[in-house]
SEVOFI-371309 format. One record per atom (N, C-alpha, C, O): residue number from 1; atom name; y, x, z negated. Coordinates in steps of 0.05 Angstrom, whole numbers, plus 32768, in hexadecimal, padded with zeros to 4 digits. Layout:
REM residues N
NUM_CA_Y_X_Z
...
END
This chain:
REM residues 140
1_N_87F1_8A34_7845
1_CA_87E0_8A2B_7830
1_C_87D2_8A11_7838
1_O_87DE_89FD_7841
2_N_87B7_8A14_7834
2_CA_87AB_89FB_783B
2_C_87A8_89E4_782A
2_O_8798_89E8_7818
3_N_87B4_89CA_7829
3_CA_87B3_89B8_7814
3_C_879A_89A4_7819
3_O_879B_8997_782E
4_N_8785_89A1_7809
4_CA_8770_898A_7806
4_C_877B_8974_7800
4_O_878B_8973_77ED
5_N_8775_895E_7811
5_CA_8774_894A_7801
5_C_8760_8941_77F3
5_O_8748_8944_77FA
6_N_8767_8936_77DD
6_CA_8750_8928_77CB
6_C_8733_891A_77D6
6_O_8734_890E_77EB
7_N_871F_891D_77C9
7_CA_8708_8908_77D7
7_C_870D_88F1_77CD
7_O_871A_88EE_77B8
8_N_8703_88DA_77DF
8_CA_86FA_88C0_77DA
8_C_86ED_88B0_77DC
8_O_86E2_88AF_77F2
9_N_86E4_8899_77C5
9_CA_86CC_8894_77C1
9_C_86D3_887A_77C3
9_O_86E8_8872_77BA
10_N_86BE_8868_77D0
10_CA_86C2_8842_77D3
10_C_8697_8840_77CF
10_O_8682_8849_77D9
11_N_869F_8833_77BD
11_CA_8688_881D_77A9
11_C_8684_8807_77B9
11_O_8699_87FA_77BE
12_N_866E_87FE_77C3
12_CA_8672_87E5_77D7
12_C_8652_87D5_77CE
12_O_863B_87DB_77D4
13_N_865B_87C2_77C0
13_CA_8642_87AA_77C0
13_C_864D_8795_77C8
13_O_8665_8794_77CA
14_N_863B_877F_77CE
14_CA_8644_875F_77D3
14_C_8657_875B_77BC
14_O_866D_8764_77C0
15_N_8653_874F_77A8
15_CA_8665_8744_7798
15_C_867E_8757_7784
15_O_8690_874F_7776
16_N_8672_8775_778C
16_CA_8690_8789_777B
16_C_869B_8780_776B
16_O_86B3_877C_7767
17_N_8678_877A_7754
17_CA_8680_8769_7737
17_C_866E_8779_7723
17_O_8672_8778_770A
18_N_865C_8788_772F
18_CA_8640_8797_7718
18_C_8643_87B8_7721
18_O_8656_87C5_7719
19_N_8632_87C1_772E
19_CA_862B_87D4_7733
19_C_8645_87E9_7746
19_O_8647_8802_7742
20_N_8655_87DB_7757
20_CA_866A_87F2_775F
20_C_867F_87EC_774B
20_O_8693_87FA_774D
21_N_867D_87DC_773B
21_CA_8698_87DD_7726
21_C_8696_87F2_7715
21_O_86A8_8800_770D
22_N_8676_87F3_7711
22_CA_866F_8802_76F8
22_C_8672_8825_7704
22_O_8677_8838_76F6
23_N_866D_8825_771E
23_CA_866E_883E_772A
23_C_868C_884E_772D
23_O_8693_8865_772C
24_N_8697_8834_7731
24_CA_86AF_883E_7734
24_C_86C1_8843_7718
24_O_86D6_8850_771A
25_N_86B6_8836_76FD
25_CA_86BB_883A_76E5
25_C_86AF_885A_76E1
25_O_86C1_8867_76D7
26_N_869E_8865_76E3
26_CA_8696_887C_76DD
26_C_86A3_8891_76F2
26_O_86AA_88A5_76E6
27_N_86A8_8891_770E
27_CA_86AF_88A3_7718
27_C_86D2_88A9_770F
27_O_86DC_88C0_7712
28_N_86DF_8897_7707
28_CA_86F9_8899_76F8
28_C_86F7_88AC_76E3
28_O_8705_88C0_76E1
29_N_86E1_88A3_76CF
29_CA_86D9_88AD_76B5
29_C_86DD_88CD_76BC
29_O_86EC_88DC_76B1
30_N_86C8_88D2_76D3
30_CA_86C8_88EB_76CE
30_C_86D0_88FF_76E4
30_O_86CB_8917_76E4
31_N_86DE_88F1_76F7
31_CA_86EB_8900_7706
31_C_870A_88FC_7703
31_O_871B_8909_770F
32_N_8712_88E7_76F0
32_CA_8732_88E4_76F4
32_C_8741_88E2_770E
32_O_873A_88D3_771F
33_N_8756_88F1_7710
33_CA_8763_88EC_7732
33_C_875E_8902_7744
33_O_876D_8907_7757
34_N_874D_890D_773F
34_CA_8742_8923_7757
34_C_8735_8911_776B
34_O_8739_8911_7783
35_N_8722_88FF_775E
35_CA_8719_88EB_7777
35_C_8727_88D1_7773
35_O_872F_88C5_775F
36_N_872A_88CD_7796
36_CA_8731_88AE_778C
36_C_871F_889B_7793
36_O_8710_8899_77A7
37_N_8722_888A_777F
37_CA_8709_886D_7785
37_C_870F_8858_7784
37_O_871F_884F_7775
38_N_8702_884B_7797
38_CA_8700_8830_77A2
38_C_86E8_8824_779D
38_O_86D3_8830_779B
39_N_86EB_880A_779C
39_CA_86D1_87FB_7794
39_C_86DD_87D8_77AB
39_O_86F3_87CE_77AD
40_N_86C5_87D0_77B6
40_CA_86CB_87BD_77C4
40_C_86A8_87A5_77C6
40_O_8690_87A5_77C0
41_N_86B8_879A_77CF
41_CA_8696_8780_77DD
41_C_8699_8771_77F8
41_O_86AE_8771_7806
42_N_8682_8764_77FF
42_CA_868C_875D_781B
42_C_868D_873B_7810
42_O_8694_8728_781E
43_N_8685_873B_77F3
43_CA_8686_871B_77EF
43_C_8691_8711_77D3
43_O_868B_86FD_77C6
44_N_86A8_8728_77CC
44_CA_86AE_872A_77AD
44_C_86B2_8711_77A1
44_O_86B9_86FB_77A9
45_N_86A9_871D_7781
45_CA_86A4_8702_7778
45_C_86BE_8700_7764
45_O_86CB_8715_7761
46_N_86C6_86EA_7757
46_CA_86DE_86E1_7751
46_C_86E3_86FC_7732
46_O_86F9_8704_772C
47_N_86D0_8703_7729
47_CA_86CC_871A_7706
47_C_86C0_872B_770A
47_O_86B3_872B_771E
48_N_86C0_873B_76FC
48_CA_86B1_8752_76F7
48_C_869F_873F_76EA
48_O_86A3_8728_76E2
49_N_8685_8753_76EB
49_CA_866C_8744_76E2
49_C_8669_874E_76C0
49_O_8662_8764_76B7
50_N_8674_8731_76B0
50_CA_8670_873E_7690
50_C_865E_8758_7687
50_O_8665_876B_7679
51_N_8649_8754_7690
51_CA_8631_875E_767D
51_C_8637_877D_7688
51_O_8633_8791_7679
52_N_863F_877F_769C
52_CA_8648_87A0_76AA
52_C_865A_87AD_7699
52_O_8659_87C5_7694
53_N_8672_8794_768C
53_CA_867E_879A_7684
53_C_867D_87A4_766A
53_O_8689_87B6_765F
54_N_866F_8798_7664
54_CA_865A_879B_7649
54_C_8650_87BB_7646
54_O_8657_87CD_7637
55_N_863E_87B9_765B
55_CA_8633_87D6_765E
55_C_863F_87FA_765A
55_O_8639_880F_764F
56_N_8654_87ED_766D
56_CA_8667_8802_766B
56_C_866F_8805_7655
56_O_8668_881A_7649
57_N_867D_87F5_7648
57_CA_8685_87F8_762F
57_C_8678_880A_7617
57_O_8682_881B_7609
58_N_865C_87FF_761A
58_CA_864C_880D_7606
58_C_8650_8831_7612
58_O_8648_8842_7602
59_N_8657_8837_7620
59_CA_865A_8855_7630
59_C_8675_885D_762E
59_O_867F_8873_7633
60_N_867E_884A_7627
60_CA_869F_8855_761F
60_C_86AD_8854_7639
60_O_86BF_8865_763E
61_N_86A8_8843_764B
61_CA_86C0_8840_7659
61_C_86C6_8822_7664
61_O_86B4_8811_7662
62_N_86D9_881C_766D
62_CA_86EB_8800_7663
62_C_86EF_87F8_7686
62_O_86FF_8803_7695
63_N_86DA_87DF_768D
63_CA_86E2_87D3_76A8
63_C_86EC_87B9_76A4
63_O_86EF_87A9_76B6
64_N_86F0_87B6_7695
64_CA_86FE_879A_7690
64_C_871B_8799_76A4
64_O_8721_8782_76AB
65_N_872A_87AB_76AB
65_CA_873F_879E_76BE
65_C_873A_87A2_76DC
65_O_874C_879F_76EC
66_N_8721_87AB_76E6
66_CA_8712_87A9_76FD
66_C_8712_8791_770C
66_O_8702_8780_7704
67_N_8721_878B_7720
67_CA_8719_8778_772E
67_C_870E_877A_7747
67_O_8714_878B_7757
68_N_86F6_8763_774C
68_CA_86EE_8765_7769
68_C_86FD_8762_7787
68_O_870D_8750_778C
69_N_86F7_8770_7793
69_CA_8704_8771_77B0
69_C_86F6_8771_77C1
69_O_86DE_8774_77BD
70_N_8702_876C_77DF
70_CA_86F2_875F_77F7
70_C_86F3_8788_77FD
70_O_86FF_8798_77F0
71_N_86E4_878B_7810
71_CA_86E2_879A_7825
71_C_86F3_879A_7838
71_O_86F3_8786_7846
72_N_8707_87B3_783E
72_CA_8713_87B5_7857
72_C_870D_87D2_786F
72_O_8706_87E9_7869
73_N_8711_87C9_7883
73_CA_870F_87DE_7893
73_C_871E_87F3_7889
73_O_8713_8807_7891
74_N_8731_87F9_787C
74_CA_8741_8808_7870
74_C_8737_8818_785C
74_O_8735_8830_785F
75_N_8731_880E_7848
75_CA_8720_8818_782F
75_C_8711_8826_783E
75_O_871E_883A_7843
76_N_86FC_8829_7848
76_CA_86DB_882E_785B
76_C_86E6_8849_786A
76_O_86DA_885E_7867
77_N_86FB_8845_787A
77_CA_8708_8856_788D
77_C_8713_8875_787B
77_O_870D_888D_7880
78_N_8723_886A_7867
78_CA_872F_887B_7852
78_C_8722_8894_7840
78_O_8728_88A9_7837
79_N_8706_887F_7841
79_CA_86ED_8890_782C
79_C_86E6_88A8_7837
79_O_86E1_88A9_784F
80_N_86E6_88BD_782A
80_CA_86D4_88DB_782F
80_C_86BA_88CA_782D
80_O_86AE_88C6_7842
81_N_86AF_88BF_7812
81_CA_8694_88B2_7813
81_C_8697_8895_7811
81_O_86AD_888C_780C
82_N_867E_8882_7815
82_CA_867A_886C_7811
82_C_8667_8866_780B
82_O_8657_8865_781D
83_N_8660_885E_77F1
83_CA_864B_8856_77E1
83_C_8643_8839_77E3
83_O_8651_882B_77D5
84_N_862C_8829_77F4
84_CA_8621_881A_77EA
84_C_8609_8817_77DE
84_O_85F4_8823_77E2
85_N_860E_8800_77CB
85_CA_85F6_87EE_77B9
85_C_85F1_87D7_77C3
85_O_8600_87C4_77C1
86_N_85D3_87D8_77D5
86_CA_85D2_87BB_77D9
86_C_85DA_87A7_77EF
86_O_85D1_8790_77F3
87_N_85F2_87B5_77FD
87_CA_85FD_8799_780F
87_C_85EB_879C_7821
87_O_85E9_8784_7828
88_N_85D9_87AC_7833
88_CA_85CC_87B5_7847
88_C_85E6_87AA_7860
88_O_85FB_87B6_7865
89_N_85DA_878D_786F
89_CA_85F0_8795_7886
89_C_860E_8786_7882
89_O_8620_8783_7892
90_N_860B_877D_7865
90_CA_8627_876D_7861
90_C_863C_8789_7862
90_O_864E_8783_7871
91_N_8640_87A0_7858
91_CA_8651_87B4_784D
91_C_864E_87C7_7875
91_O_863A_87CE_7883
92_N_866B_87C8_7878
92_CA_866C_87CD_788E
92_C_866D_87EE_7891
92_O_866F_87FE_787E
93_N_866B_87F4_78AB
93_CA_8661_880F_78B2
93_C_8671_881F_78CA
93_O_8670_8819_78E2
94_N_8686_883D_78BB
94_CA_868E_8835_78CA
94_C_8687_885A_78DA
94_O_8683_886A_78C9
95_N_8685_8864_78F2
95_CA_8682_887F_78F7
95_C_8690_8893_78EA
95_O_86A8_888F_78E6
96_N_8687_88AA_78E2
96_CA_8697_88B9_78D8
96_C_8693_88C0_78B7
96_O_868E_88D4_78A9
97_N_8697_88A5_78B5
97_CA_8695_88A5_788E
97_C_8677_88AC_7882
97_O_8664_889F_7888
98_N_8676_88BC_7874
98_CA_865B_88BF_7865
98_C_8653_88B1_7851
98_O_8658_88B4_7839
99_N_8644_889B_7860
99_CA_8633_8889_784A
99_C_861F_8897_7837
99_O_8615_88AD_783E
100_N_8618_888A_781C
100_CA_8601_8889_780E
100_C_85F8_886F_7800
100_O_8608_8861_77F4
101_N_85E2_886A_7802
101_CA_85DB_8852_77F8
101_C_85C8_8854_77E5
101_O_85B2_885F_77E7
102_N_85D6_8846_77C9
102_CA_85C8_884C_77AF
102_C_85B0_8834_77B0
102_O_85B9_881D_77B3
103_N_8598_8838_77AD
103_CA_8590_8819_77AA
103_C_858E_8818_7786
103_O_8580_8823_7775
104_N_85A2_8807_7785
104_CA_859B_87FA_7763
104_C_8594_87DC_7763
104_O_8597_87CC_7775
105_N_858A_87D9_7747
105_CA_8587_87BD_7749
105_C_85A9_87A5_7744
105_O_85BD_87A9_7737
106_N_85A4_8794_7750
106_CA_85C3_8784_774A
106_C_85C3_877B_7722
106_O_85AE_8773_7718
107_N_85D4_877C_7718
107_CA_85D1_8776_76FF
107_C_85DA_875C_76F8
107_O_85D8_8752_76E2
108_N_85E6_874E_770F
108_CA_85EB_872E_770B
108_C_85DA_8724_76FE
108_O_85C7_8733_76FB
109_N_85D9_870D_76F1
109_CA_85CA_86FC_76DC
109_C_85B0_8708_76D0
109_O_859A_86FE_76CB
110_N_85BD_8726_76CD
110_CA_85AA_8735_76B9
110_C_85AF_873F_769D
110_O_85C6_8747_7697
111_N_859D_873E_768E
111_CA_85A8_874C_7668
111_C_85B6_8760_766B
111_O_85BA_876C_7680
112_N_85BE_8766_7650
112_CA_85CB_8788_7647
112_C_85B4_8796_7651
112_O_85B1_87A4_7665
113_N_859D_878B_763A
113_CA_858F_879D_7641
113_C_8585_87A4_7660
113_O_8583_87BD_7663
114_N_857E_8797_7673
114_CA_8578_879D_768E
114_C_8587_87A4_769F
114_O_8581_87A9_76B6
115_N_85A1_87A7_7694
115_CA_85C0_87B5_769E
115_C_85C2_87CE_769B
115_O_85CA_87DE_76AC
116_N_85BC_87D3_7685
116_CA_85B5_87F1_7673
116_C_85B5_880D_7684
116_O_85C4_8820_7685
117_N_8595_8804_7697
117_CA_8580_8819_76A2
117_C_859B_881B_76BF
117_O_85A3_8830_76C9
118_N_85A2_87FF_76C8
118_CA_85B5_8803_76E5
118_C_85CA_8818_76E1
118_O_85CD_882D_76ED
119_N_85D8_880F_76CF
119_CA_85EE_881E_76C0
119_C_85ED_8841_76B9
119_O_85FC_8854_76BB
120_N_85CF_883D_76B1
120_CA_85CF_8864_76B1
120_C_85C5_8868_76C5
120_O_85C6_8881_76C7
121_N_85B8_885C_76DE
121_CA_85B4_8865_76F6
121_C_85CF_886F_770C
121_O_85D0_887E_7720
122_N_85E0_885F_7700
122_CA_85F9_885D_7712
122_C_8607_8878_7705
122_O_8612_8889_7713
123_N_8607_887A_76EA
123_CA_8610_8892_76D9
123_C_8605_88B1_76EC
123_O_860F_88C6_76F3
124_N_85F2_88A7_76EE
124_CA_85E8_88C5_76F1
124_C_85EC_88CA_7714
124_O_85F1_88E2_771A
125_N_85EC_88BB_7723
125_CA_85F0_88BC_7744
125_C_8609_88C5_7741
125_O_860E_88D9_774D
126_N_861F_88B8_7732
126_CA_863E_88B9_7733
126_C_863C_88DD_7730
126_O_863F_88EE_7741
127_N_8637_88DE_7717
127_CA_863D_88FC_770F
127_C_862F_8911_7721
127_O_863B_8927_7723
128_N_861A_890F_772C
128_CA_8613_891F_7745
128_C_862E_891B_775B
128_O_863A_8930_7761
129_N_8634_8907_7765
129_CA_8646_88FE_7779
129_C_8663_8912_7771
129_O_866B_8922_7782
130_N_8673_890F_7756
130_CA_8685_891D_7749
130_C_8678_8938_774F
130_O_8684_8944_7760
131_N_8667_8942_7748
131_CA_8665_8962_7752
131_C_8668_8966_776B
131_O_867D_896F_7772
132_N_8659_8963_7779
132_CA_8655_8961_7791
132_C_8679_8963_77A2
132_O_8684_8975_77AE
133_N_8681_894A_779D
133_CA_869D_8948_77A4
133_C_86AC_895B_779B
133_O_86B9_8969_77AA
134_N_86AB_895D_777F
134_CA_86CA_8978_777A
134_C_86C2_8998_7784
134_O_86D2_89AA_778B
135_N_869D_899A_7782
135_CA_8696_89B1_7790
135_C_86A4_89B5_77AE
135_O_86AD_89CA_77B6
136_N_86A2_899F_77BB
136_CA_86AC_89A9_77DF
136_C_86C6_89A3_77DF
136_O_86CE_89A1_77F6
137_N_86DC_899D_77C7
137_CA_86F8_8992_77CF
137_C_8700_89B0_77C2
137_O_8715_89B9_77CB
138_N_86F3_89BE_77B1
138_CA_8701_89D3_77A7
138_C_86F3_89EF_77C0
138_O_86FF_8A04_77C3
139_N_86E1_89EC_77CB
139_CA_86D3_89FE_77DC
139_C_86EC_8A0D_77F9
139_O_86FA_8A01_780A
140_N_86E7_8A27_77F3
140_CA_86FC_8A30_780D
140_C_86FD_8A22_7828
140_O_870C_8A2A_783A
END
């Protein structure tokens, strides 16, 4: 019998305070533990970024115990995929792993409202990404 392992997913911006928190809040949402996710930065910043937090919320899901993390060769290595937002050459690269790079805007010292539009952009990439993934982990 052939056993799959699970896919995995690492969120990678500079500060892994806005946009991969929030990514990585939604691919939980809706993949649970079939995938596993990681979220990291090459320059994390000390919080999650309120207003993200904010955002989410209004969507019904809860990043408030999200904390930022550095980037390791480990994480990167581990990933089926690796998602970055943004770092261009700070977020390291490593052979093998299949990158995608979302360009969003950063939501640092931005409103709800200008958080909003990032937030359902990231919504909707995630849930393509969740198909995509359980399609080829369940595939013969």
């Amino acid at each position: 019998m052939l056993t799959m392992t699970r896919p995995s997913v690492l969120f990678m911006c500079v500060h892994n305070a806005g946009r991969s928190q929030m990514a990585a809040g939604y691919l939980q949402a809706f993949a649970g533990d079939r995938i596993e996710v990681r979220s990291a930065g090459s320059q994390p910043a000390e919080h999650v970024n309120p207003v993200a937090v904010e955002a989410m919320a209004e969507d019904g899901i809860d990043i408030t115990g999200a904390q930022p993390r550095v980037i390791t060769p480990e994480a990167v290595e581990a990933s089926t995929v690796v998602v970055t937002m943004g770092c261009g050459d700070e977020c390291p690269y490593y052979p093998g792993v299949r990158y995608l790079d979302w360009q969003l805007d950063d939501p640092a010292g931005l409103s709800i409202e200008a958080v909003r539009p990032i937030r359902d952009g990231i919504r909707h990439r995630v849930q393509i990404l969740v198909a995509e993934l359980l399609d080829q982990s369940t595939a013969p």
